[in-house]
Biopython code that builds the backbone (N, CA, C, O; Angstrom):
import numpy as np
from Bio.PDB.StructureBuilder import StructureBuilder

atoms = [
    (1, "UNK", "N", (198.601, 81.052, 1.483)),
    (1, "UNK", "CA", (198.041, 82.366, 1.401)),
    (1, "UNK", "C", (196.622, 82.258, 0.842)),
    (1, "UNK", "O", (196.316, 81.361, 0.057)),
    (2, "UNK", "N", (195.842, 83.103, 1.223)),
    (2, "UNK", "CA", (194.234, 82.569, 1.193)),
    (2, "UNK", "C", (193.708, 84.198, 0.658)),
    (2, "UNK", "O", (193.813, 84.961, 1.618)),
    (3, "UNK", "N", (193.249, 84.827, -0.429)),
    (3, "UNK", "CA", (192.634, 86.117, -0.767)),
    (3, "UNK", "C", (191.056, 85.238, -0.592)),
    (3, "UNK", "O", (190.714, 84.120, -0.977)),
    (4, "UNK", "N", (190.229, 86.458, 0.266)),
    (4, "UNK", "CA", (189.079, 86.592, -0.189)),
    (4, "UNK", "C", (188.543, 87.488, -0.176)),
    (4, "UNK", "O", (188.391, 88.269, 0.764)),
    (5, "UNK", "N", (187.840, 87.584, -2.074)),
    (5, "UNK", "CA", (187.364, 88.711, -2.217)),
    (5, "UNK", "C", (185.188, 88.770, -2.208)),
    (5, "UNK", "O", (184.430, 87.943, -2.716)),
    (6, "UNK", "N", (184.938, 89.663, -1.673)),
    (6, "UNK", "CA", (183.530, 90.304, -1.437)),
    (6, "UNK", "C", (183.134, 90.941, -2.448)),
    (6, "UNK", "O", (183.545, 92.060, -2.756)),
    (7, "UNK", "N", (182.246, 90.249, -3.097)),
    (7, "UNK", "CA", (181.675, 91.020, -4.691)),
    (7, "UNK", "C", (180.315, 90.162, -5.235)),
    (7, "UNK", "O", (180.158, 88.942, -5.292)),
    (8, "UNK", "N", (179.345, 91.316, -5.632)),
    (8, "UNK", "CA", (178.321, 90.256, -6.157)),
    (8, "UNK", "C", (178.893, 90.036, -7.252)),
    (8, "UNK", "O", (180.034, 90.331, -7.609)),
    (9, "UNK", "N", (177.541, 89.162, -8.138)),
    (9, "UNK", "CA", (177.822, 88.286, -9.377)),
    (9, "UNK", "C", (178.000, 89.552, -10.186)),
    (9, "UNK", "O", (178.917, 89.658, -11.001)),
    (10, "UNK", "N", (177.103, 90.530, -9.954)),
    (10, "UNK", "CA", (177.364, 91.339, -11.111)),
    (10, "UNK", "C", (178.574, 91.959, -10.979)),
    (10, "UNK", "O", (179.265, 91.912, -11.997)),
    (11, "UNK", "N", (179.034, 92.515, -10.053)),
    (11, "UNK", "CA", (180.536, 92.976, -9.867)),
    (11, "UNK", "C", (181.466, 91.889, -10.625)),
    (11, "UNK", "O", (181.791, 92.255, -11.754)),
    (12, "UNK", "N", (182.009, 90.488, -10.181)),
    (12, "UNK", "CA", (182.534, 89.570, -10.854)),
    (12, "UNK", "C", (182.567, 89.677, -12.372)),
    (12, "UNK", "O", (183.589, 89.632, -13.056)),
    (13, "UNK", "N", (180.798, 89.888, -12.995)),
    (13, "UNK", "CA", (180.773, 89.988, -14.554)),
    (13, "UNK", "C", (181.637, 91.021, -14.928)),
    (13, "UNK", "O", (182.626, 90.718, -15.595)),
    (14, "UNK", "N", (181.467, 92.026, -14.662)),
    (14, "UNK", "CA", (181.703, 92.713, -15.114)),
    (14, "UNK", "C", (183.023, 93.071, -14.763)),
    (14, "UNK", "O", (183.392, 93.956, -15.534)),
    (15, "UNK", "N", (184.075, 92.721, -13.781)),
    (15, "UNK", "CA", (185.231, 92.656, -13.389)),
    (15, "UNK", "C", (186.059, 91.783, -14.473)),
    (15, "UNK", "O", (187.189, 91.917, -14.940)),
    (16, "UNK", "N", (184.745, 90.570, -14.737)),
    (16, "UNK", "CA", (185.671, 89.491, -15.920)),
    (16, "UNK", "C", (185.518, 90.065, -17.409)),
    (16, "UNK", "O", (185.842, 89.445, -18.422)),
    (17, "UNK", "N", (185.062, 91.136, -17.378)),
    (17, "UNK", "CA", (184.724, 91.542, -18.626)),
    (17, "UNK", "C", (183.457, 91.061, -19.377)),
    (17, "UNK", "O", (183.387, 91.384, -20.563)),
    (18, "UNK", "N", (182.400, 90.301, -18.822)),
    (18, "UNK", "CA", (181.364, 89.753, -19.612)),
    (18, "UNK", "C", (179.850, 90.309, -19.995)),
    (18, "UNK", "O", (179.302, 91.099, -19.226)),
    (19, "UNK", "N", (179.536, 90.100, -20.576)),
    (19, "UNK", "CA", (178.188, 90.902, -21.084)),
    (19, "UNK", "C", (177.012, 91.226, -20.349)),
    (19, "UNK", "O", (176.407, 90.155, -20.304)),
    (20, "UNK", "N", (176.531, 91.836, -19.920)),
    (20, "UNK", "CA", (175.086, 91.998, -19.457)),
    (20, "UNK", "C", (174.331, 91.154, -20.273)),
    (20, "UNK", "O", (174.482, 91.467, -21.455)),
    (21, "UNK", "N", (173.338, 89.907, -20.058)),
    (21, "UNK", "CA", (172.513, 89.006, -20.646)),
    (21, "UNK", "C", (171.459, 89.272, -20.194)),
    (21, "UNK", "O", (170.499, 88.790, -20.797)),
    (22, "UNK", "N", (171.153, 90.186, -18.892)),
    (22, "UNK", "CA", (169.743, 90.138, -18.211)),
    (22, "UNK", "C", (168.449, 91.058, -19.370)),
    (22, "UNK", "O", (167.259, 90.747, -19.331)),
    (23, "UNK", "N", (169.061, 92.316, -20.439)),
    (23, "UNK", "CA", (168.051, 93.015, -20.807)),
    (23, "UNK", "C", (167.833, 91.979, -22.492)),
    (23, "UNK", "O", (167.135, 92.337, -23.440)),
    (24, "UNK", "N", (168.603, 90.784, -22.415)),
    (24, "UNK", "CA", (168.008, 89.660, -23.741)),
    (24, "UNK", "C", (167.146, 88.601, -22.982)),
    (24, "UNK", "O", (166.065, 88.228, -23.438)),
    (25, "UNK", "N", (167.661, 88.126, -21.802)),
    (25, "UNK", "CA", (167.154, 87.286, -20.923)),
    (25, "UNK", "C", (165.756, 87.488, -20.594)),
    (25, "UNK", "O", (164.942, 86.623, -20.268)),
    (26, "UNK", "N", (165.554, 88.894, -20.733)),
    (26, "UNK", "CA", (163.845, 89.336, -20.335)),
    (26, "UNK", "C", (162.852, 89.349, -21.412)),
    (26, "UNK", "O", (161.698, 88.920, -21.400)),
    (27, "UNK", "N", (163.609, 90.001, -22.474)),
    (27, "UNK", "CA", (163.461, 89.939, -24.305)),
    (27, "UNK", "C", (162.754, 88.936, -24.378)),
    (27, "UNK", "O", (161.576, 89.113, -24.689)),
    (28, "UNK", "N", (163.141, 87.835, -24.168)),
    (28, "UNK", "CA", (163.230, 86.508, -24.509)),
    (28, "UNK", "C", (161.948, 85.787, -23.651)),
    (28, "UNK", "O", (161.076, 84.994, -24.005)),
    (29, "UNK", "N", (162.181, 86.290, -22.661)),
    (29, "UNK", "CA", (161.122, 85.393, -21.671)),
    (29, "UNK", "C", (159.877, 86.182, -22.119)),
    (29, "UNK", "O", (158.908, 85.542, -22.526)),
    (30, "UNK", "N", (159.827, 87.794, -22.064)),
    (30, "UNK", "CA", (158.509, 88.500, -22.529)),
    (30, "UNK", "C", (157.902, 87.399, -23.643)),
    (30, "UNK", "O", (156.888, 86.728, -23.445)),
    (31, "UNK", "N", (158.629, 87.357, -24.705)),
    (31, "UNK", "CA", (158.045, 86.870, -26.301)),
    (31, "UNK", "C", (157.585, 85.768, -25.694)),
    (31, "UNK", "O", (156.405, 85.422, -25.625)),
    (32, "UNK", "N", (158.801, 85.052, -25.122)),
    (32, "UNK", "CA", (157.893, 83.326, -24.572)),
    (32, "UNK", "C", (156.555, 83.318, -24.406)),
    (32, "UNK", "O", (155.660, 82.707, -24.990)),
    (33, "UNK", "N", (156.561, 84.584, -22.955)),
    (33, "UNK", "CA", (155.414, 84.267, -22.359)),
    (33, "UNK", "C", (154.428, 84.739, -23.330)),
    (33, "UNK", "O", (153.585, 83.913, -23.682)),
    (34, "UNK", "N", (154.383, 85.819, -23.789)),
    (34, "UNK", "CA", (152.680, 86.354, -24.795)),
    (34, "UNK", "C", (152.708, 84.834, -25.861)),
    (34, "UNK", "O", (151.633, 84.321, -26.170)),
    (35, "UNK", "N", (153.730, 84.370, -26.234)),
    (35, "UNK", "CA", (153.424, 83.465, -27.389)),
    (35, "UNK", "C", (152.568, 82.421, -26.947)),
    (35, "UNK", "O", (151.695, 81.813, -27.566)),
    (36, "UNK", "N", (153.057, 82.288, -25.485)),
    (36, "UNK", "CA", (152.083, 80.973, -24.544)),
    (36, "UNK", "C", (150.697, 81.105, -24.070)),
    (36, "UNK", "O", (149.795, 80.288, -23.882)),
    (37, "UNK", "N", (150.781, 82.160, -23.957)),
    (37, "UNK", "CA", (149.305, 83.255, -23.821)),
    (37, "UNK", "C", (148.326, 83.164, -24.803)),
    (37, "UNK", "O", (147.135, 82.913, -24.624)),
    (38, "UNK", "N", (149.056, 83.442, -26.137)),
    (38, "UNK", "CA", (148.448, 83.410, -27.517)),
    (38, "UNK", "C", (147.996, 82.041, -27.699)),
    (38, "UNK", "O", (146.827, 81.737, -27.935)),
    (39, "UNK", "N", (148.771, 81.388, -27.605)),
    (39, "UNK", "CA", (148.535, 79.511, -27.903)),
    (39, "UNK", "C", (147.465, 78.938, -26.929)),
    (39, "UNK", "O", (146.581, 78.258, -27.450)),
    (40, "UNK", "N", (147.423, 79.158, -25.346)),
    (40, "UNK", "CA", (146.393, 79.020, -24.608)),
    (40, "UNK", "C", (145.076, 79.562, -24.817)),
    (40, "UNK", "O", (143.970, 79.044, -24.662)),
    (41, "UNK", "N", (145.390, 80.613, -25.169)),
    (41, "UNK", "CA", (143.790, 81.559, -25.746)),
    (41, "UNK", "C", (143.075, 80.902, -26.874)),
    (41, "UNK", "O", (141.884, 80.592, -26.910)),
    (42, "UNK", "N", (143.916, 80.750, -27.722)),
    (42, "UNK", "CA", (143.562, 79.766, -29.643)),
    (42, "UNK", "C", (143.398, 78.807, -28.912)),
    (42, "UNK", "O", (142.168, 78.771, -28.935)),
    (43, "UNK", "N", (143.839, 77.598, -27.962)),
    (43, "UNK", "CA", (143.046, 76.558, -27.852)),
    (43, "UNK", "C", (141.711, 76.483, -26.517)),
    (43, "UNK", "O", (141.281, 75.492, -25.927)),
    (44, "UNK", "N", (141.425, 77.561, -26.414)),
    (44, "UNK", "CA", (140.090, 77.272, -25.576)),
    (44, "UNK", "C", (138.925, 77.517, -26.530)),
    (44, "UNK", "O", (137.781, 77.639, -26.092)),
    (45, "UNK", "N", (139.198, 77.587, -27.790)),
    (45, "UNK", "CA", (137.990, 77.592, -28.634)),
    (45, "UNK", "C", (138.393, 76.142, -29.365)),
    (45, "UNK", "O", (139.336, 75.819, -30.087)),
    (46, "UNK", "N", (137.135, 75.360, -28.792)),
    (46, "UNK", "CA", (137.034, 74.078, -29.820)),
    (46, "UNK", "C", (137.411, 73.495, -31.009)),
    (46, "UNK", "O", (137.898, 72.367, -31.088)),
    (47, "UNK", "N", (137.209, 74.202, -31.899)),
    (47, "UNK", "CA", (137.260, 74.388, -33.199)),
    (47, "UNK", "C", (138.440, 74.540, -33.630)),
    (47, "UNK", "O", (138.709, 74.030, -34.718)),
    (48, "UNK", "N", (139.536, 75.331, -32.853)),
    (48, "UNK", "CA", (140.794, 75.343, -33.002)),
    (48, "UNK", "C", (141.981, 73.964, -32.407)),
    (48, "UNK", "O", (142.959, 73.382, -32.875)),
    (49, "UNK", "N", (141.283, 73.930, -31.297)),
    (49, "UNK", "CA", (141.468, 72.414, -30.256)),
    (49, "UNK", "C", (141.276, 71.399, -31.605)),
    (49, "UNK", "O", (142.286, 70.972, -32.164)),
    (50, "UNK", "N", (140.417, 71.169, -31.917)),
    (50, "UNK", "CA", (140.033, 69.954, -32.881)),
    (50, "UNK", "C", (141.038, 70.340, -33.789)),
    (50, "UNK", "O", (142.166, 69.887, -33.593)),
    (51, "UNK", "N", (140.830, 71.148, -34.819)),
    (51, "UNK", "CA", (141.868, 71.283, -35.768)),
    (51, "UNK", "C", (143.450, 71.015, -35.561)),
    (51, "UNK", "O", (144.216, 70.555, -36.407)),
    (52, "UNK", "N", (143.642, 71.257, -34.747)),
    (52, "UNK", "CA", (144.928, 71.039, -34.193)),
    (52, "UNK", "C", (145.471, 69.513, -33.584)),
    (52, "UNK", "O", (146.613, 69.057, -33.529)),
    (53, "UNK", "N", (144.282, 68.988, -33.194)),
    (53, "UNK", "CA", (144.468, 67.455, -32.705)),
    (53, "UNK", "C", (144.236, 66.764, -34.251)),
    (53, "UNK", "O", (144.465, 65.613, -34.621)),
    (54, "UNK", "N", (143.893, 67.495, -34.721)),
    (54, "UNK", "CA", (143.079, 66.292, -36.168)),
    (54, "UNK", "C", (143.257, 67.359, -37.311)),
    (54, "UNK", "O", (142.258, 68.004, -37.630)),
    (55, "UNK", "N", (144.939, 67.693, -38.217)),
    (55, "UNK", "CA", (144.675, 68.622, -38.773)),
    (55, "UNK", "C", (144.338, 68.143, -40.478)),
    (55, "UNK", "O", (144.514, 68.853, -41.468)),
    (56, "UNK", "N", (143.869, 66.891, -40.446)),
    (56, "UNK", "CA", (142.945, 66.893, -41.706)),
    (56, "UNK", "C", (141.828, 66.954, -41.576)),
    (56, "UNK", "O", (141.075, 67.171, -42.525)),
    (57, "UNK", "N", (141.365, 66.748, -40.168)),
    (57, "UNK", "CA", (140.367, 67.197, -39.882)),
    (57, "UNK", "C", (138.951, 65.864, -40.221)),
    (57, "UNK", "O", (139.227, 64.691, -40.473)),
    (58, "UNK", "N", (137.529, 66.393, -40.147)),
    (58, "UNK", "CA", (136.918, 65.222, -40.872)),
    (58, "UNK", "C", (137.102, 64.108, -41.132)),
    (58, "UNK", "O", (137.230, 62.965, -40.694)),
    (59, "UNK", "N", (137.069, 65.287, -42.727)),
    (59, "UNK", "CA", (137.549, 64.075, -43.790)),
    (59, "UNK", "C", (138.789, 62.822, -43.718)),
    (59, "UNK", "O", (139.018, 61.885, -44.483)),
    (60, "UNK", "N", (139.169, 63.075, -42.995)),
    (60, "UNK", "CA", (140.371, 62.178, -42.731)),
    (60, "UNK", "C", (139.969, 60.629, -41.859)),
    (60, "UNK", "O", (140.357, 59.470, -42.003)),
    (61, "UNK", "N", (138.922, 61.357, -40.841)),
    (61, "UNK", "CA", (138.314, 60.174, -40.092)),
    (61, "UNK", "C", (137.283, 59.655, -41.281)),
    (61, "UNK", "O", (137.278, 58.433, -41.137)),
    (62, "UNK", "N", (136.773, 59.850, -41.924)),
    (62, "UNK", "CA", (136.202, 59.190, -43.331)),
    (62, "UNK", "C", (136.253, 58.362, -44.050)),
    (62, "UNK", "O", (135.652, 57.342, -44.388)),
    (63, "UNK", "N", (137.560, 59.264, -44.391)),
    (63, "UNK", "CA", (138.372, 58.386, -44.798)),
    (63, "UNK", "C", (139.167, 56.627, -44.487)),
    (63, "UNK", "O", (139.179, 55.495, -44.971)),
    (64, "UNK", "N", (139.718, 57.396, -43.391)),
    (64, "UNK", "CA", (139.940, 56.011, -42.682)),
    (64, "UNK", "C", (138.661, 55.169, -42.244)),
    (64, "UNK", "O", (138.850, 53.956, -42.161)),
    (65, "UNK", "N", (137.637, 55.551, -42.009)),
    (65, "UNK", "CA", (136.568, 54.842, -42.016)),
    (65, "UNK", "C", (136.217, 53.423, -43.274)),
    (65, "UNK", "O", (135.993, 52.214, -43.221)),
    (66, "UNK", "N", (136.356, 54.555, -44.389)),
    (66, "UNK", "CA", (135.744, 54.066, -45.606)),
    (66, "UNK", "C", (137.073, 52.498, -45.907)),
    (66, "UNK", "O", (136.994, 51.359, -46.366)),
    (67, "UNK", "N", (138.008, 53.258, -45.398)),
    (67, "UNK", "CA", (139.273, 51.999, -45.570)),
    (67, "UNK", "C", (139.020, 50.914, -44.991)),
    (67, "UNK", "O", (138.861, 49.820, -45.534)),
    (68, "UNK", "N", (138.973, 51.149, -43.934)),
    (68, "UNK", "CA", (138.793, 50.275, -42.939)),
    (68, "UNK", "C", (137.454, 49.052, -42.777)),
    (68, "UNK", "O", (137.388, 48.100, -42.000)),
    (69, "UNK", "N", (136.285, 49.599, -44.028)),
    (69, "UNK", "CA", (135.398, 48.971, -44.286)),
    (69, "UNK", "C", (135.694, 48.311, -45.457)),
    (69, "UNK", "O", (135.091, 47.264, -45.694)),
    (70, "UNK", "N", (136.160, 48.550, -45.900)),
    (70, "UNK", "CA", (136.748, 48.340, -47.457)),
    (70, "UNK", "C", (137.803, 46.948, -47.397)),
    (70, "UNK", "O", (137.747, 45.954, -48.121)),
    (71, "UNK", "N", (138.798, 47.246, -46.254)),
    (71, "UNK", "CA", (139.134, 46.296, -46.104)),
    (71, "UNK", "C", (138.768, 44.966, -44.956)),
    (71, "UNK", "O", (139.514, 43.993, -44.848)),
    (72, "UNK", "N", (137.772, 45.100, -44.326)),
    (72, "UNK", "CA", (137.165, 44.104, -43.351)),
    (72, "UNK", "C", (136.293, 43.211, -44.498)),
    (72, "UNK", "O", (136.026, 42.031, -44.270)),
    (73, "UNK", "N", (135.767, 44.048, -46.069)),
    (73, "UNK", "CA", (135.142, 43.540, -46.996)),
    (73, "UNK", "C", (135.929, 42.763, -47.120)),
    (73, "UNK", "O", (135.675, 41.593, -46.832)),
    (74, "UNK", "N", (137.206, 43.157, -47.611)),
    (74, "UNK", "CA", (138.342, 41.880, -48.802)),
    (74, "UNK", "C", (138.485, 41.001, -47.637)),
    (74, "UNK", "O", (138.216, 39.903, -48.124)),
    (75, "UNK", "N", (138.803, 40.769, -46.107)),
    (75, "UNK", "CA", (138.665, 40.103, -45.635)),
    (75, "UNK", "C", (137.593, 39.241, -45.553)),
    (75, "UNK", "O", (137.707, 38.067, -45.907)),
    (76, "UNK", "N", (136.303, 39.812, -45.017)),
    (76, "UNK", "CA", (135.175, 38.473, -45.295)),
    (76, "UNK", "C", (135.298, 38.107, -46.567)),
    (76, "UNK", "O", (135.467, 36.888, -46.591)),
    (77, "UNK", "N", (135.297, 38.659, -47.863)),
    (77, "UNK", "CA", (135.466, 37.756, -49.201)),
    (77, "UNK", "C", (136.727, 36.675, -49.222)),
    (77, "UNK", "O", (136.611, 35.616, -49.839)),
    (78, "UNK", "N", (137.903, 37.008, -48.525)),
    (78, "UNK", "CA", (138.745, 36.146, -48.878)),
    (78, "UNK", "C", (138.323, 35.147, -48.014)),
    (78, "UNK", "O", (138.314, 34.050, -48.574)),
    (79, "UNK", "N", (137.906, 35.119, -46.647)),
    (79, "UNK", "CA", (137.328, 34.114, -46.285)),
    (79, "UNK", "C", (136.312, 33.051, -46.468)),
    (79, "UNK", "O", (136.300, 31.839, -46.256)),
    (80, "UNK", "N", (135.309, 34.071, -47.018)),
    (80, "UNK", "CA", (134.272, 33.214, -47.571)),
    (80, "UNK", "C", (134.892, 32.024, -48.595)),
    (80, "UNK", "O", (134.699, 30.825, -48.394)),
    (81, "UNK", "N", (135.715, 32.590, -49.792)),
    (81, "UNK", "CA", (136.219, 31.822, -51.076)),
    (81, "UNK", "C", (136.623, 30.674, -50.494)),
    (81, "UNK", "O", (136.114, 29.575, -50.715)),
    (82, "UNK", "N", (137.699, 30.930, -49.613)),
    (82, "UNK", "CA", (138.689, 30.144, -48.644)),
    (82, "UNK", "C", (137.910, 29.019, -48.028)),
    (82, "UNK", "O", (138.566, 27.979, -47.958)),
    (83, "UNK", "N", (136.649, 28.948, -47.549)),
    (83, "UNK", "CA", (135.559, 28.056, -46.858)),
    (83, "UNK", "C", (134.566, 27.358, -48.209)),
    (83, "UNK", "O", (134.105, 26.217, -48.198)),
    (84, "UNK", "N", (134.387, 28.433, -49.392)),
    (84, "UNK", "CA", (133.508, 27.182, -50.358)),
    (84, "UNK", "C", (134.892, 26.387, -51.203)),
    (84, "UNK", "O", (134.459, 25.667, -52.103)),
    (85, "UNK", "N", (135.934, 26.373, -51.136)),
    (85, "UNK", "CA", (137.304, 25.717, -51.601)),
    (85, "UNK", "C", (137.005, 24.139, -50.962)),
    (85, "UNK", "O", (136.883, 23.114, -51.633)),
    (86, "UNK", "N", (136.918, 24.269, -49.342)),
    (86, "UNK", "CA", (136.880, 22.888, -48.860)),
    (86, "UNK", "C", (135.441, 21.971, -48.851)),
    (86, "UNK", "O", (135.449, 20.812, -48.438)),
]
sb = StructureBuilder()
sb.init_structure("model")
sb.init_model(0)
sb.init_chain("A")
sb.init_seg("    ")
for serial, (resi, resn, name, xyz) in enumerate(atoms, 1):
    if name == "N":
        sb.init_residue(resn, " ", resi, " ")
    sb.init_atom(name, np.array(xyz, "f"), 0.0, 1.0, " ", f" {name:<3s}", serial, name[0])
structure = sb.get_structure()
């Protein structure tokens, strides 16, 4: 024996008793989308772009600068010592 029944999805939902999701489903996508909107807009100004790629910003490349010289120093010194030894 073979029933077939003719019904959209929404008929089915609501035949099975289940919730309408479509007026959260839209809720949801609205907020998405302005939030993506908002975030695209803040990064076409530079300044925000940078901050965001580099959020110490500067000083941070400076920083690591100043390290990075600092230690290429202790390297040539330890080398140098290392060469008047022999």
């Amino acid at each position: 024996m073979k029933i077939i029944i003719d019904m959209s999805p929404e008929e089915a939902r609501k035949m099975m008793g289940f919730p309408d999701l479509e007026p959260l489903q839209t809720a949801i996508m609205d907020k998405m989308q302005a939030q993506m909107e908002e975030y695209f807009t803040s990064m076409s100004d530079p300044e925000v772009l940078f901050s965001k790629l580099m959020p110490m910003g500067i000083q941070a490349m400076e920083n690591y600068k100043t390290f990075m010289g600092e230690m290429a120093k202790a390297s040539m010194n330890s080398m140098s010592s290392d060469n008047s030894k022999d």
